[in-house]
C-alpha positions as CSV (number, residue, x, y, z in Angstrom):
1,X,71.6,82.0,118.6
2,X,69.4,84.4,121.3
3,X,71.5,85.7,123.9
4,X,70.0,86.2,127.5
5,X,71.3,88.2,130.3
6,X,70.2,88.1,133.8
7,X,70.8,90.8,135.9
8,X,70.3,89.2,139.9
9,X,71.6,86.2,139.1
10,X,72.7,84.9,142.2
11,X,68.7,85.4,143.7
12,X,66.7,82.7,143.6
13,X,64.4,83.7,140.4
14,X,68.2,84.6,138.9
15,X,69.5,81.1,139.7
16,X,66.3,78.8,138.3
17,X,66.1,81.2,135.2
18,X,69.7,80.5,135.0
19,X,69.0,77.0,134.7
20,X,66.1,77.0,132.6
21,X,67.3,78.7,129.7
22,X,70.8,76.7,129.9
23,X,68.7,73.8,129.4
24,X,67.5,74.9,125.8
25,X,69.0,74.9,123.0
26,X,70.8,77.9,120.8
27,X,70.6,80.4,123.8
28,X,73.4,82.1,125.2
29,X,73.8,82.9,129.2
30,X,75.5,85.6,130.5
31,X,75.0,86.6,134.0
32,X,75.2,89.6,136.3
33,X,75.1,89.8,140.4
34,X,75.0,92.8,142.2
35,X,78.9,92.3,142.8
36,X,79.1,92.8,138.7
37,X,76.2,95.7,138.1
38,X,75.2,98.1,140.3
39,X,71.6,99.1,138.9
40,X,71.7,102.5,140.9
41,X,74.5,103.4,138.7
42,X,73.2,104.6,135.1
43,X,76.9,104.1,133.7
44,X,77.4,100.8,134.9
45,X,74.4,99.6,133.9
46,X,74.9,100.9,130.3
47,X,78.0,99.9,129.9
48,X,77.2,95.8,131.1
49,X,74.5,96.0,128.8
50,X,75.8,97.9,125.9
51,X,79.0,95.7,126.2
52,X,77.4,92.3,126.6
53,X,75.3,93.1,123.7
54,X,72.3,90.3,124.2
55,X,68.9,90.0,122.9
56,X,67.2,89.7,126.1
57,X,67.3,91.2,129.3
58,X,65.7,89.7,132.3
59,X,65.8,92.1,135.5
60,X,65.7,89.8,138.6
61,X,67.9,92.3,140.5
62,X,65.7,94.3,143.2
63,X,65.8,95.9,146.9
64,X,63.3,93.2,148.0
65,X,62.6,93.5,151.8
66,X,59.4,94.8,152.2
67,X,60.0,95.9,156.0
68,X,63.3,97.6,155.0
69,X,62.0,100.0,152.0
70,X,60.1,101.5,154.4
71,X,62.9,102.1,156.3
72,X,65.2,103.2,153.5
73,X,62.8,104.4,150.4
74,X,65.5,106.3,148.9
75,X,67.8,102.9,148.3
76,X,64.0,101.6,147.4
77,X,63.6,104.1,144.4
78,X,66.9,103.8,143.5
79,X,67.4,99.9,143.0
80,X,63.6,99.1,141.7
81,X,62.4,102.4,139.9
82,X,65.8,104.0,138.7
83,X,67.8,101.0,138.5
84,X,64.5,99.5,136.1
85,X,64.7,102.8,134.0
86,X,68.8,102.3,133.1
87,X,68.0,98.5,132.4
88,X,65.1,99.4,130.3
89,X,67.1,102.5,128.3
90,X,70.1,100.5,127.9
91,X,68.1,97.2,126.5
92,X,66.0,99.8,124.0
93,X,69.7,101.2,123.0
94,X,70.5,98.0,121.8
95,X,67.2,97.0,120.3
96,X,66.8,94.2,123.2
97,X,63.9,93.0,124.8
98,X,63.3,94.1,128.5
99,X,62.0,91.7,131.1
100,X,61.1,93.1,134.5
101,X,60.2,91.6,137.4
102,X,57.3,92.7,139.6
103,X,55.0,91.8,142.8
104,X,51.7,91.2,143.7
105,X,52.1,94.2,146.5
106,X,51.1,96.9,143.1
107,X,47.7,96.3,144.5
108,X,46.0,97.1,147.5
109,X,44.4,94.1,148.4
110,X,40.5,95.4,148.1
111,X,39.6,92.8,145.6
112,X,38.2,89.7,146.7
113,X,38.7,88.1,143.6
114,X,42.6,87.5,141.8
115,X,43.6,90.5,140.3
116,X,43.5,90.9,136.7
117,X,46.2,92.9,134.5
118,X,44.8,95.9,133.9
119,X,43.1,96.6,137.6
120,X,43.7,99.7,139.2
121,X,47.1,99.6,140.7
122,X,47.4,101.5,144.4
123,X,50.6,99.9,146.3
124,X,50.4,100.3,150.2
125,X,54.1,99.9,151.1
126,X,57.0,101.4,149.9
127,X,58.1,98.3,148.5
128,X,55.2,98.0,146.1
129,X,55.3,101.6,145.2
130,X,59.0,101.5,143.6
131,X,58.1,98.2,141.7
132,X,55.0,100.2,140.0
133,X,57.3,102.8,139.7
134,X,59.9,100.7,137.7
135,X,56.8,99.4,135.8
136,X,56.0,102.6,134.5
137,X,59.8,103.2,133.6
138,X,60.0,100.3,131.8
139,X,56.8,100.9,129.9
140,X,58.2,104.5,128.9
141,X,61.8,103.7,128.1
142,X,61.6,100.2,126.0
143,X,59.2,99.7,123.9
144,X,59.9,95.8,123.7
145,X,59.4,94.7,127.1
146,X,57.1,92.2,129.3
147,X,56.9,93.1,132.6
148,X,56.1,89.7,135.2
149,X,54.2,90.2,138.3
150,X,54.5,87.2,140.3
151,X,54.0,86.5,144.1
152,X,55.2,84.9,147.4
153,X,58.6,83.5,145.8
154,X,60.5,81.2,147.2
155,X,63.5,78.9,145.6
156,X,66.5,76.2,146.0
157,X,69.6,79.1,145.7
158,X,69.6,79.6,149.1
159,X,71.0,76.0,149.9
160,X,73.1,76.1,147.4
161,X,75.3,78.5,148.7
162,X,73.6,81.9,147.1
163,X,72.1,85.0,148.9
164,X,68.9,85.8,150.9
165,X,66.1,83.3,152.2
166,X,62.6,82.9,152.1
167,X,59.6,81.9,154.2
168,X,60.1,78.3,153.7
169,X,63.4,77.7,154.5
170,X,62.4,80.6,157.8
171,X,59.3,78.2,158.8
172,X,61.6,75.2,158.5
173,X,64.2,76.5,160.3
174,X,62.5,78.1,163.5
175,X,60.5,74.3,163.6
176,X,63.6,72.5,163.6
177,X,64.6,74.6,166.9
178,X,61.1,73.9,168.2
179,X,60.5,77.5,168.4
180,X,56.8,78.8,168.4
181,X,55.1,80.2,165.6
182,X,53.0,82.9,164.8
183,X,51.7,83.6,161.0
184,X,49.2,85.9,159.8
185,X,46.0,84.4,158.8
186,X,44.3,87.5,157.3
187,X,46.8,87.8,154.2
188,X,45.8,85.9,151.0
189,X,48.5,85.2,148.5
190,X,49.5,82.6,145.6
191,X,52.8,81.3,146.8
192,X,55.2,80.9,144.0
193,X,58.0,77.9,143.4
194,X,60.8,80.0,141.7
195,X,61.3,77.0,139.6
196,X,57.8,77.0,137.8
197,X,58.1,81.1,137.5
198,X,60.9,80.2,135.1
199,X,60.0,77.3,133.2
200,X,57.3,80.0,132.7
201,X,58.9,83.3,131.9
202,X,60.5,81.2,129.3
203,X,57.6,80.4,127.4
204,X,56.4,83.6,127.4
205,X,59.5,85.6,126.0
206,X,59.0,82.2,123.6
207,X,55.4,82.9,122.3
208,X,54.0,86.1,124.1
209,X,53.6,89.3,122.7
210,X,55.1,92.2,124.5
211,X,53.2,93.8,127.6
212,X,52.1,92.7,131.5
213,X,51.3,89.6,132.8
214,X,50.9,88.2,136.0
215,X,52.4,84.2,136.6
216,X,52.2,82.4,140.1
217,X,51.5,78.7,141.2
218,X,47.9,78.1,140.9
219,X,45.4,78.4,144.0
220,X,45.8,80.4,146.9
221,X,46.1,80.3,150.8
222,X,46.6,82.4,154.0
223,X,50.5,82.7,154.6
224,X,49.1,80.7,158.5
225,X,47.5,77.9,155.6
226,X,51.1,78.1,153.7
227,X,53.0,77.8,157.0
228,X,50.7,74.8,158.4
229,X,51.2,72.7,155.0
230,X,54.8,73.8,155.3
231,X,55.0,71.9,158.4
232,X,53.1,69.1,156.9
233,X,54.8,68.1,154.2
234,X,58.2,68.7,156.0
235,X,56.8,66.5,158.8
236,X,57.7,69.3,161.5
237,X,55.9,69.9,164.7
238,X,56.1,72.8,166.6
239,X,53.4,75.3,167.9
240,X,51.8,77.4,164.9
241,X,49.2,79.9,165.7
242,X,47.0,82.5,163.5
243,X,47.4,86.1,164.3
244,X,46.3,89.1,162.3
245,X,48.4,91.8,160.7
246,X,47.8,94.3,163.2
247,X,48.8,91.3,165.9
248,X,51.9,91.3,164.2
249,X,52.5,94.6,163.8
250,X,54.9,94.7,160.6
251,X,56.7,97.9,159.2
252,X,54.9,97.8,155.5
253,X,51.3,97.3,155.6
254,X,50.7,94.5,153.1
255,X,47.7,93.8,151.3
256,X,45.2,91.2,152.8
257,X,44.7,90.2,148.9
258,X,47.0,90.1,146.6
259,X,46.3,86.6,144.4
260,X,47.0,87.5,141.1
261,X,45.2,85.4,137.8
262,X,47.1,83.9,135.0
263,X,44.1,83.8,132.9
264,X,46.0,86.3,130.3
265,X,49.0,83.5,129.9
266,X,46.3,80.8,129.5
267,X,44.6,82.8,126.5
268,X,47.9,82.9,124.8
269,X,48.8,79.0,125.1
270,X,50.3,79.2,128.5
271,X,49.5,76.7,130.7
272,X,49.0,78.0,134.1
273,X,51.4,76.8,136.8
274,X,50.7,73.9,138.9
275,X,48.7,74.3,142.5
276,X,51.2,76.0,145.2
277,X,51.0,72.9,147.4
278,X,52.4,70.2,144.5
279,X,55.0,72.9,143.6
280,X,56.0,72.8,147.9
281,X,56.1,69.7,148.0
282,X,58.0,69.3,145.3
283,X,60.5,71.8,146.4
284,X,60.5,70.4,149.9
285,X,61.4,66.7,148.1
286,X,64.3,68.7,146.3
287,X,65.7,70.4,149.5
288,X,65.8,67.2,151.2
């Protein structure tokens, strides 16, 4: 029997991979939250690991708000480049396999076309440069690892009485009190159902060999295109209007493209996930 940690369980990647690999056979569970592991803390880290003793490591946990690592990059480095070198050091200790999570926002967003595995990397946020940090420190520190960048995440925990948000439930929300909207039209991205990342990342520790790959929904749209169907399939009205980043004047610049392929999964058997719209709508039947 495999056993699994994940580290972030409580987030919403933590909580559907929870429930994914609970739903297979001879796998064991454990779980860690941020109340439980501090990943900023070499010594607790190693000692959860060491003492938990699994086969597999999944690293959900992450300082994730983009606006706010630019505010605090210390806590930024820390949590998603430090914090990714103890997981990865205590998981090679142990001889077990290292899976860390990553983002779209590596890249710059020059590319007009999705981004590919091995494309230059050059993060334009703080955000995005401790993830590619804690790539490269999981790359150097265990030699069995995969390393998942995804994009745009969103997922059920949230209703279910766990941590944070996302831009769904946000859109949803400010609709319901009729408030306007305004959503940036000049940022491309592969929104991700949290659910299909997992079903996913599962296969892929299942049949993949070891390395990067990137997994989102399939397709792509304008975060204004993703708020509209938002609406749409929620049947919400309220006032939406397209801006442009420097309308909106954010903290982190973001990347105008950052859709990322899954043709490396597909050449190893994966199948791709579905379109981001059937995965919203989906989610937006679940929520309900």
């Amino acid at each position: 029997m495999k056993k699994i940690l994940i580290i972030g369980s409580n987030g919403q990647l933590g909580s559907d991979l929870s429930k994914e690999f609970k739903s297979k056979s001879a796998i064991e569970i454990a779980t860690l939250d941020h109340t439980q592991i501090e990943l900023r803390d070499k010594s607790s880290v190693h000692k959860s690991i060491t003492e938990l003793k699994p086969d597999i490591v999944i690293n959900c946990g992450a300082f994730a708000r983009v606006d706010d690592c630019e505010e605090n990059p210390a806590h930024a480095i820390e949590v998603n480049a430090l914090g990714a070198a103890f997981v990865a050091q205590a998981s090679a200790e142990i001889d077990a396999v290292c899976v860390y999570i990553s983002t779209d926002y590596v890249f710059d967003g020059s590319k007009n076309t999705p981004y590919l595995e091995d494309d230059p990397a050059y993060p334009l946020n703080m955000y995005g440069i401790s993830k590619l940090s804690g790539e490269h420190m999981v790359r150097s520190c265990s030699p069995k690892h995969y390393i998942v960048r995804t994009c745009g995440l969103y997922g059920l925990v949230q209703l279910e009485g766990g941590n944070g948000g996302n831009f769904v439930e946000t859109i949803i929300g400010l609709a319901k009190e009729h408030k306007p909207l305004s959503v940036v039209r000049d940022q491309v991205l592969a929104p991700t159902f949290t659910k299909d990342l997992s079903a996913a990342i599962a296969e892929l520790i299942d049949k993949g060999g070891f390395g990067t790959y990137h997994i989102t929904n399939s397709g792509e749209c304008s975060w204004y295109q993703f708020a509209k169907t938002i609406l749409d399939l929620a049947g919400l009205k309220t006032e939406l209007t397209p801006t442009t980043s420097a309308e909106y004047g954010a903290k982190a610049k973001r990347p105008a493209y950052s859709v990322l392929s899954n043709k490396k999964i597909e050449q190893i058997g994966i199948n791709a996930p579905r379109a981001w719209a059937k995965a919203l709508e989906d989610y937006i039947s679940l929520r309900t």
